[in-house]
N, C-alpha and C positions, 0 to 999 in steps of 0.2 A: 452694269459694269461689264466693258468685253477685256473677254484676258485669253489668250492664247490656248492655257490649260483647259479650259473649256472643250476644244474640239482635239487635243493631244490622244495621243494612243499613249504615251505616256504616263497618264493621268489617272488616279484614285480618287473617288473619292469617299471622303469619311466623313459620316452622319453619328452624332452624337446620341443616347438616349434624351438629351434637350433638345434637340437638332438643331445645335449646330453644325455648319461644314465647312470641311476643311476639302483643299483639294492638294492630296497628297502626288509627288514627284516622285515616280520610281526608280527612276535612274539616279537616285542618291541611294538606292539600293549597292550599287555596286560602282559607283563614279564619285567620292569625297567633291567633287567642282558643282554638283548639286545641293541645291537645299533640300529638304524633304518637305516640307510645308513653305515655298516660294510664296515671297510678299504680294500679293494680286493689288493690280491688274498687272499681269506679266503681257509686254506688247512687244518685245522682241526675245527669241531662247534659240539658242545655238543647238540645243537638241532636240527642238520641236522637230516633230511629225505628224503630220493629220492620218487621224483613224482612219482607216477603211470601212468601208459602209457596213460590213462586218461587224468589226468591232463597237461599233454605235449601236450595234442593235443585243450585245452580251450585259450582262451585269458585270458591274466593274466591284462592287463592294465584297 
C-alpha cells in the first residue's frame, strides 16, 4: 500500500504492544481540518510535506 503519510514530515507513527500501526497526523494537533489517524492509503493531502533526509533518519515514536 503507498499513501503519502509514509514519507510526510508530518507523520507518527504508532506501534501497539500487538503491533499494530497506526500512522498518526500531527497537524490535528493543532489544525480541527485534520484527522489524526487519516484513512490510508491517503494519495492526495493539502498538508503534505516530504521529510528532509533529516528527518528520515530521527525516531519519530
Amino acid at each position: 500500500m503507498q499513501t503519502l503519510c509514509e514519507s510526510c514530515q508530518h507523520l507518527r507513527e504508532v506501534v501497539t504492544p500487538k503491533r499494530s500501526r497506526f500512522l498518526m497526523c500531527l497537524l490535528s494537533q493543532t489544525d480541527p481540518r485534520w484527522s489524526k489517524y487519516p484513512p490510508q492509503p491517503v494519495r492526495n493531502c493539502a498538508g503534505y510535506q516530504r521529510q528532509s533526509p533529516t528527518d528520515s533518519e530521527t525516531d519519530r515514536s
